[in-house]
One Martini backbone bead per residue (centre of mass of N, CA, C, O) as a GRO file, in nm:
protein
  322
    1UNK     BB    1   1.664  -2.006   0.127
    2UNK     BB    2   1.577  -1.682   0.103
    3UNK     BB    3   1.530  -1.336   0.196
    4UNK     BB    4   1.265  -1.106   0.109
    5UNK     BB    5   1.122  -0.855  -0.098
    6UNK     BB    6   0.817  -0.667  -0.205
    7UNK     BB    7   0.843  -0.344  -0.291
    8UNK     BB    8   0.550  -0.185  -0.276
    9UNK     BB    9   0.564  -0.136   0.027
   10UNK     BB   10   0.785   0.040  -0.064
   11UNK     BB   11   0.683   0.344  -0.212
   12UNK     BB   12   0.769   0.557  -0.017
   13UNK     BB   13   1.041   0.509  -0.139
   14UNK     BB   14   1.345   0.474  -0.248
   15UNK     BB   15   1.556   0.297  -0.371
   16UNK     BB   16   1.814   0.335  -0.172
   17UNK     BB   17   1.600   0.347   0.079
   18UNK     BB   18   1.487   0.067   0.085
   19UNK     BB   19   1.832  -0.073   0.073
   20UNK     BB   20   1.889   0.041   0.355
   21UNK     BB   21   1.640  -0.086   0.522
   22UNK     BB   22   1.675  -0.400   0.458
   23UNK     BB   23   1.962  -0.446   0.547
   24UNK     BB   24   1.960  -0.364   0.814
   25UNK     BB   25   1.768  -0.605   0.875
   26UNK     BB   26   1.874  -0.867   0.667
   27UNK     BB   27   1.818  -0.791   0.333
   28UNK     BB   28   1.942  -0.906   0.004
   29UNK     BB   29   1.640  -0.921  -0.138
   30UNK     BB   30   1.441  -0.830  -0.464
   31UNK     BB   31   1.141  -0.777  -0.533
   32UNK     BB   32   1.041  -0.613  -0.870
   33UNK     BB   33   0.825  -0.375  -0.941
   34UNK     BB   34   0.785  -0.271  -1.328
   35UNK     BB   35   0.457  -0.325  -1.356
   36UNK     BB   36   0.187  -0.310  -1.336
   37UNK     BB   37   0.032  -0.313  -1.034
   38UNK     BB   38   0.320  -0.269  -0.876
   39UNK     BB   39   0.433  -0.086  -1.074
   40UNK     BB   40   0.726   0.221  -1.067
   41UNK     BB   41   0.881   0.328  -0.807
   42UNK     BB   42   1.161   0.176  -0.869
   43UNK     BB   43   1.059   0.079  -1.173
   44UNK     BB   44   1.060   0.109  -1.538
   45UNK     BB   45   1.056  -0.083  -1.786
   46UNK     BB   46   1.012   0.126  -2.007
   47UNK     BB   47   1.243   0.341  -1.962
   48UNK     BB   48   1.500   0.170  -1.921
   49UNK     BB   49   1.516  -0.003  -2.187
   50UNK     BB   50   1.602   0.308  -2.306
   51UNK     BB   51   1.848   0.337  -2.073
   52UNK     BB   52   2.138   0.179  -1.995
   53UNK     BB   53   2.240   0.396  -1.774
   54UNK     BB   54   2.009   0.354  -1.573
   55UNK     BB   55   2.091   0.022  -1.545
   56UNK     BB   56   2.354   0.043  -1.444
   57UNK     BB   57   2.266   0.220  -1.201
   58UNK     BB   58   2.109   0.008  -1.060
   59UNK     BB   59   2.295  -0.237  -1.033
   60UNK     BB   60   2.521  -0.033  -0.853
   61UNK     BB   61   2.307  -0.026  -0.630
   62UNK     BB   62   2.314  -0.308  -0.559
   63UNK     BB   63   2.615  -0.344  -0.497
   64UNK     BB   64   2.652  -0.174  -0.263
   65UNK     BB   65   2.418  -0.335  -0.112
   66UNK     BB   66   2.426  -0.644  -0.141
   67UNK     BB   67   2.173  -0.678  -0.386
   68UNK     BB   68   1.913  -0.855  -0.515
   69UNK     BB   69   1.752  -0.989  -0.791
   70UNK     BB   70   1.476  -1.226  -0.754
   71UNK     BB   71   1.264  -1.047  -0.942
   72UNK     BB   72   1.027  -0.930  -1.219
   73UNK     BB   73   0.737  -0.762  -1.207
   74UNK     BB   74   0.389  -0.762  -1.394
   75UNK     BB   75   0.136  -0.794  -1.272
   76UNK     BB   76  -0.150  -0.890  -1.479
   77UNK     BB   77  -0.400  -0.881  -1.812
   78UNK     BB   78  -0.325  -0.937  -2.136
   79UNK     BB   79  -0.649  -1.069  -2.192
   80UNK     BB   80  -0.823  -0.881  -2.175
   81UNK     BB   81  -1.122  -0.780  -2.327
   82UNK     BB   82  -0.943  -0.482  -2.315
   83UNK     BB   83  -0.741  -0.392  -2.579
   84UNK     BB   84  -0.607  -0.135  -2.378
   85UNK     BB   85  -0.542  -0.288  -2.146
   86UNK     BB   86  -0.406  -0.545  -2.251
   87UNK     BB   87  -0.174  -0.408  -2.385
   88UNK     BB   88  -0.045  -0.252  -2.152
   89UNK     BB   89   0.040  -0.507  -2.023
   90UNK     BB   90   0.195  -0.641  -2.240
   91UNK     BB   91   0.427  -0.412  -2.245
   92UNK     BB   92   0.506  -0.467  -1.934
   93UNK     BB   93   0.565  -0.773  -2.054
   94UNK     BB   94   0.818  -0.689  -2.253
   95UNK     BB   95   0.988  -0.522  -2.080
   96UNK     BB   96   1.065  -0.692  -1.849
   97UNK     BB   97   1.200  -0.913  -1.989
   98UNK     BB   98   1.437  -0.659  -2.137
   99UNK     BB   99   1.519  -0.575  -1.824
  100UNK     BB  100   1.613  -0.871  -1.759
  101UNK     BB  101   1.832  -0.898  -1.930
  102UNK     BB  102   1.978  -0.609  -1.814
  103UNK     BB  103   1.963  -0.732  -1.519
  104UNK     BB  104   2.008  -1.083  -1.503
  105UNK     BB  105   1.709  -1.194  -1.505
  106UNK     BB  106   1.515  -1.499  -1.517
  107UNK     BB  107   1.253  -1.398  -1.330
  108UNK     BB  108   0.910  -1.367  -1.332
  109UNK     BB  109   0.594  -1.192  -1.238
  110UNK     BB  110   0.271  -1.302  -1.254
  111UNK     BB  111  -0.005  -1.357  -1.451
  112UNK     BB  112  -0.267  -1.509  -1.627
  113UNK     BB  113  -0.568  -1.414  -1.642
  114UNK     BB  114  -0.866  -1.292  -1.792
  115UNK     BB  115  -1.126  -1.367  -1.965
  116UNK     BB  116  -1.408  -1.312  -2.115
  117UNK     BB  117  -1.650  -1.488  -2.267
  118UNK     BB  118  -1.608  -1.307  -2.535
  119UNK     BB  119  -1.524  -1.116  -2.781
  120UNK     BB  120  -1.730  -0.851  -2.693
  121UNK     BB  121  -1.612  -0.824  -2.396
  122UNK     BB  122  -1.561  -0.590  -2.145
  123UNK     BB  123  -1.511  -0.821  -1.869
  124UNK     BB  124  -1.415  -1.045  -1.721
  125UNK     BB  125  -1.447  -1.400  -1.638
  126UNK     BB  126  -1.493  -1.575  -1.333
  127UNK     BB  127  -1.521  -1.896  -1.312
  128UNK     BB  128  -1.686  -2.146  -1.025
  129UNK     BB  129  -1.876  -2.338  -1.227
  130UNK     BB  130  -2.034  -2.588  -1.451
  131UNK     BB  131  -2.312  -2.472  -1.370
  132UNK     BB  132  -2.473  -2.385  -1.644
  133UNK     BB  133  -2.345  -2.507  -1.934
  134UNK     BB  134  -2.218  -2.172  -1.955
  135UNK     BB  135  -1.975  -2.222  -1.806
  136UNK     BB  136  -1.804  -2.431  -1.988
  137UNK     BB  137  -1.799  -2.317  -2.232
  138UNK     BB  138  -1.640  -2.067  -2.131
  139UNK     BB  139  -1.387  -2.214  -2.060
  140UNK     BB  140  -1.314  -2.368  -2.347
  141UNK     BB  141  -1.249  -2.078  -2.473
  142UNK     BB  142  -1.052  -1.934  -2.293
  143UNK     BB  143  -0.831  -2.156  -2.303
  144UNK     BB  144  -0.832  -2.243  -2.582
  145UNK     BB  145  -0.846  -1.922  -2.739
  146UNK     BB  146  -0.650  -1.807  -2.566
  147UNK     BB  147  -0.489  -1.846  -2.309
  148UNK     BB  148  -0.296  -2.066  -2.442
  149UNK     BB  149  -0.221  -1.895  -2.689
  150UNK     BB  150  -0.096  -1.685  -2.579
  151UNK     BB  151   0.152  -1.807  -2.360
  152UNK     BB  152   0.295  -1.932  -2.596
  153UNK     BB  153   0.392  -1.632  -2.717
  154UNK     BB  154   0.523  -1.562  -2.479
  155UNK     BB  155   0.716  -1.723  -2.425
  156UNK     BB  156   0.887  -1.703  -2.670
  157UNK     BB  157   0.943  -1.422  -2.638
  158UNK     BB  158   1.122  -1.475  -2.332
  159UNK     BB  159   1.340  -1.648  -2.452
  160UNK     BB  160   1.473  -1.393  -2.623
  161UNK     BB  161   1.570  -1.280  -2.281
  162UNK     BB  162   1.640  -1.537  -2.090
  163UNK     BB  163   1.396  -1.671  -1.990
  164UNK     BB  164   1.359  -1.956  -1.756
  165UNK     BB  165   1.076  -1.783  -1.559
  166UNK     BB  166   0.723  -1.847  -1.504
  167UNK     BB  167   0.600  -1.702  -1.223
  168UNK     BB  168   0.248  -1.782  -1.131
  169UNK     BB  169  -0.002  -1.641  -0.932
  170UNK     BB  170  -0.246  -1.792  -0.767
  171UNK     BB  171  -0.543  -1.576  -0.837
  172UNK     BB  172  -0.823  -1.522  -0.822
  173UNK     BB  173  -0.972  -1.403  -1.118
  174UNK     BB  174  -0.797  -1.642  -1.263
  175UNK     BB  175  -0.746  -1.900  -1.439
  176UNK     BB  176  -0.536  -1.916  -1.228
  177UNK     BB  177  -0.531  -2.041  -0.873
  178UNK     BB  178  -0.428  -2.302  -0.859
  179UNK     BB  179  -0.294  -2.573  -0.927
  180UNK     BB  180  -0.409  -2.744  -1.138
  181UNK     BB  181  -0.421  -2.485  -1.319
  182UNK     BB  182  -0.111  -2.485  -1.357
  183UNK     BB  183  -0.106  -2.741  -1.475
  184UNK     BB  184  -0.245  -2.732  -1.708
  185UNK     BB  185  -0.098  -2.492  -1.856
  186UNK     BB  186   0.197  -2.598  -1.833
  187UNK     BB  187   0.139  -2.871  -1.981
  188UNK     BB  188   0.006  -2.692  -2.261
  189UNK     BB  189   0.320  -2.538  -2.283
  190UNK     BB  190   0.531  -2.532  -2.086
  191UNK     BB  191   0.766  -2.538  -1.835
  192UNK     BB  192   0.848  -2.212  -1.775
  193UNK     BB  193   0.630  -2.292  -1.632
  194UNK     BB  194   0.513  -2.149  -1.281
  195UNK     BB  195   0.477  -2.095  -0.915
  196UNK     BB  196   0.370  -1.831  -0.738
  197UNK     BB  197   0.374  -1.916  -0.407
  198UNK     BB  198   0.078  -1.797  -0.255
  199UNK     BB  199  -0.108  -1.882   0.041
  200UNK     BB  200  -0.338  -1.670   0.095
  201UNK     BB  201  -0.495  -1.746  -0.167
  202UNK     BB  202  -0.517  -2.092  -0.061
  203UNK     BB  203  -0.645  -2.070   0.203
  204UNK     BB  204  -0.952  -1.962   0.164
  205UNK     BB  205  -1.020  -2.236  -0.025
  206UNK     BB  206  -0.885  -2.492   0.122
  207UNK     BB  207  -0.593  -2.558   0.112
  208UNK     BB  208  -0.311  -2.718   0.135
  209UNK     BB  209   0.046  -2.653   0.167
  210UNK     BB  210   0.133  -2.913   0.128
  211UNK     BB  211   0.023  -3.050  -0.067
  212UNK     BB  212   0.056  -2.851  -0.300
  213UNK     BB  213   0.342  -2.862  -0.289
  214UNK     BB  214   0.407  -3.128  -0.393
  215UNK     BB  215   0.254  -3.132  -0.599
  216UNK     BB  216   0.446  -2.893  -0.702
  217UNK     BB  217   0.720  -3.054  -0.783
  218UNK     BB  218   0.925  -2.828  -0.992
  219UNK     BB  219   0.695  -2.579  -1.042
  220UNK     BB  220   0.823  -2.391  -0.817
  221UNK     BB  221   0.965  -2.067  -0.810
  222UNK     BB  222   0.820  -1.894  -0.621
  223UNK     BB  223   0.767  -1.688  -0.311
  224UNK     BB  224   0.500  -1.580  -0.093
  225UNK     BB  225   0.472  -1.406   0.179
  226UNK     BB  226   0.165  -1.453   0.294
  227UNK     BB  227  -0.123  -1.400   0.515
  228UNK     BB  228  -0.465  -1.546   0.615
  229UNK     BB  229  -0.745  -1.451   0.756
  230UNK     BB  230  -1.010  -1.663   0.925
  231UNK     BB  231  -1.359  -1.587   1.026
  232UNK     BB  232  -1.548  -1.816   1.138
  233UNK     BB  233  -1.831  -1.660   1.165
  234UNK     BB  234  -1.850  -1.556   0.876
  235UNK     BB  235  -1.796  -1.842   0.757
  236UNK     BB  236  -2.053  -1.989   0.872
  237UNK     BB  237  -2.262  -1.799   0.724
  238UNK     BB  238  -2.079  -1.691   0.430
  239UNK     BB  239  -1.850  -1.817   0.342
  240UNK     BB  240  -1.511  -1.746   0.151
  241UNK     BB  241  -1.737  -1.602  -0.063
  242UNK     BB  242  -1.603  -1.280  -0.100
  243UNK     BB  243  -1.719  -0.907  -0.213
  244UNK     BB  244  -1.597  -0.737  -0.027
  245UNK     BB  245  -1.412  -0.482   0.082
  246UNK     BB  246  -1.098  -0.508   0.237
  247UNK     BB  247  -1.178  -0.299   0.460
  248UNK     BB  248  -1.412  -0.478   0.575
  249UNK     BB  249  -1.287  -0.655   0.789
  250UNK     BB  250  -1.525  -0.731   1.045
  251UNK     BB  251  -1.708  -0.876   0.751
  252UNK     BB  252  -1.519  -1.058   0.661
  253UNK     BB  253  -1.410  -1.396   0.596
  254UNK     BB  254  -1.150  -1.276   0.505
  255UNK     BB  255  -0.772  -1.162   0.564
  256UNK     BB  256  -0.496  -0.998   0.521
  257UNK     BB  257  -0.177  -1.107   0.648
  258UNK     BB  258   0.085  -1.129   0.816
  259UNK     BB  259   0.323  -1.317   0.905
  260UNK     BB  260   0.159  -1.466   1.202
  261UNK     BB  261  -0.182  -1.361   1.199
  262UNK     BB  262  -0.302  -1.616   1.088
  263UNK     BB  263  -0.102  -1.825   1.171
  264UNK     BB  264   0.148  -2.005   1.300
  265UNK     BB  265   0.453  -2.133   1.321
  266UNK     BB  266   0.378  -2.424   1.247
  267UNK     BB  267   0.267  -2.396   0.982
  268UNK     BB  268   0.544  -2.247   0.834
  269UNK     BB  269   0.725  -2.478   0.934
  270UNK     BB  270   0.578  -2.680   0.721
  271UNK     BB  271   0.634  -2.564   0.481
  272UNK     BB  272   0.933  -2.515   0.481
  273UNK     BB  273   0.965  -2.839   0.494
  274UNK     BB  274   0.841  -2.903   0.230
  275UNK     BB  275   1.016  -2.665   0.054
  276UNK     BB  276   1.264  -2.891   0.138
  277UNK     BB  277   1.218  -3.112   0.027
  278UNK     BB  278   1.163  -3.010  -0.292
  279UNK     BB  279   1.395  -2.819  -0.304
  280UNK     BB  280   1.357  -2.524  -0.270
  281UNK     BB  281   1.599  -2.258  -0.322
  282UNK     BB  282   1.440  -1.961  -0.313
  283UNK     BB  283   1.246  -1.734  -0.244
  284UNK     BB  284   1.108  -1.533  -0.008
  285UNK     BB  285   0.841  -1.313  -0.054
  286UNK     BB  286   0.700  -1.030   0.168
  287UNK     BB  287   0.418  -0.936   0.110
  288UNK     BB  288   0.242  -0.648   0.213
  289UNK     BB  289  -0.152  -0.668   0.277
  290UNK     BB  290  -0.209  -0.530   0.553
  291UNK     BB  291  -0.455  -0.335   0.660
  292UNK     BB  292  -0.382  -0.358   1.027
  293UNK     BB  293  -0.064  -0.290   0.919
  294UNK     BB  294   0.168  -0.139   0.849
  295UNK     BB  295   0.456  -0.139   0.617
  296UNK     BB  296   0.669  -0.089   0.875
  297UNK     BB  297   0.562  -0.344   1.071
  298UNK     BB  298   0.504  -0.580   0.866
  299UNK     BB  299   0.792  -0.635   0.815
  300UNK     BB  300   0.932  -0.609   1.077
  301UNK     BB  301   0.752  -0.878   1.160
  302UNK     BB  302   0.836  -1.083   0.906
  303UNK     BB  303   1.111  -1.098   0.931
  304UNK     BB  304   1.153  -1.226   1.229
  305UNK     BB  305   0.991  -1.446   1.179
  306UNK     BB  306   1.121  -1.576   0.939
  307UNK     BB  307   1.403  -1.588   1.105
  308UNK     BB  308   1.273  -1.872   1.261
  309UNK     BB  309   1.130  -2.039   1.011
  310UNK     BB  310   1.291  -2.085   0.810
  311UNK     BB  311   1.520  -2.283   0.583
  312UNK     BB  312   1.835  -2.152   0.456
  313UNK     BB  313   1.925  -2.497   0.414
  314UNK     BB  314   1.947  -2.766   0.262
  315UNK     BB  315   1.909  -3.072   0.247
  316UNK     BB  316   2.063  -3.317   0.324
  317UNK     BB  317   2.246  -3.571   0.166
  318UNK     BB  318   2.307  -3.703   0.452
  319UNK     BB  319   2.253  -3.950   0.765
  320UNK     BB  320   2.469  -3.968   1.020
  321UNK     BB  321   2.267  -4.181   1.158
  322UNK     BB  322   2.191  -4.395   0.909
   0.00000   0.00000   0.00000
């Protein structure tokens, strides 16, 4: 596993000032954000695809500062059911594909997407129960007619610029939320749908995430290191479906937190010896989304976390005790 940076973190920095501020700390690795939520502070894959030399020249910045990109993301809904909304993240993630080919990169990160209830709908619909009878419906719909439709033609597209690796984010609000639903999307559409396993989603659901990474095992593509915090109190209350602004951290069911300030070493040092156990060597990626905590203390604390807790190297091949 190696450590890395999700750039958004860092937007009010340049591209070479995020990567003298990352390697100084000893990060040589990052998620670059290139389109749809995560913005286009550091890459615009619109812009770059259209001009060779300035992704030369970003190549070239990368490399005087010995650090790789790990991944190009473009987190969107490209089956919004407002199509100028869905549209615009299409655009985005057909550039990154493109973007992903001239900059050496095979693996993109996004979402699953989620439509809203039928062809008419103005804003997405997040099913998250079987009934009355119209709630499943929805979901035969959403599935068979859109999601999966789309998908088949998406990967389709990304395999024409060398993409092996499309790690979906499991994140509520979208179709893909959990494990299962990755593992269906994945199965009725290509291999090369994978999980982006971020625990803070899955923490707040009740998920296991050694049960998970297993679940997942051969399907996890990348991993975004980010914690969550639950408020007991809030949780035994109002349960852990909560629609409050991110910012009423007070009054919240649960915030996101830096890793190590929602759960303990012990929690983390289990995740990643599940997610050695299953082979996973790729990225390990810091994503800050700390309310409670700038993304310059939020990083350098993450940063030394992970560097106590991470495991570095696969497992051994052999047992030399027995």
């Amino acid at each position: 596993m190696k450590l890395a940076v999700f750039s958004p973190a860092l937007a009010d920095r340049s591209l070479e000032d995020m990567l003298i501020f990352l390697t100084s700390h000893g990060v040589h690795s990052v998620e670059m954000g290139c389109g749809g939520f995560p913005g286009t502070a550091h890459l615009n894959a619109r812009e770059l695809v259209k001009d060779s030399k300035k992704v030369e020249e970003v190549k070239q910045l990368f490399k005087k500062y010995d650090c790789e990109i790990a991944a190009l993301s473009c987190h969107g809904n490209p089956i919004h059911p407002d199509t100028k909304i869905a549209s615009e993240f299409q655009a985005d993630f057909e550039a990154t594909c493109k973007l992903a080919k001239m900059l050496n990169v095979d693996k993109i990160i996004t979402f699953s997407g989620c439509p809203g209830d039928s062809k008419d709908s103005k804003y997405p619909n997040w099913v998250t129960c079987p009934w009355p009878d119209d709630y499943s419906k929805i979901l035969d719909w959403q599935w068979n007619e859109v999601l999966i439709p789309y998908w088949k033609k998406a990967v389709e597209f990304a395999k024409q610029y060398g993409i092996k690796y499309i790690a979906l984010e499991m994140h509520p609000g979208f179709c893909v939320y959990n494990p299962e639903t990755l593992l269906k999307l994945r199965n009725a559409v290509d291999p090369m749908i994978g999980a982006n396993f971020d625990p803070s989603h899955l923490i707040w659901q009740g998920i296991d995430m050694v049960s998970a990474i297993k679940y997942l095992k051969g399907a996890i593509y990348h991993f975004h290191a980010k914690d969550t915090a639950l408020d007991k109190e809030n949780v035994a209350r109002n349960g852990v479906l909560d629609t409050k602004h991110y910012s009423d951290e007070f009054n919240r069911s649960w915030i996101f937190r830096s890793v190590g300030y929602g759960n303990d070493d012990k929690y983390w040092k289990d995740i990643f010896s599940a997610l050695n156990l299953i082979g996973y060597n790729g990225a390990v990626s810091i994503e800050h989304e700390d309310s409670i905590m700038t993304p310059l203390e939020g990083l350098t604390k993450a940063i030394e976390f992970l560097k106590k807790t991470m495991i570095n190297e696969a497992k051994p091949g052999t047992m030399w005790w027995a």
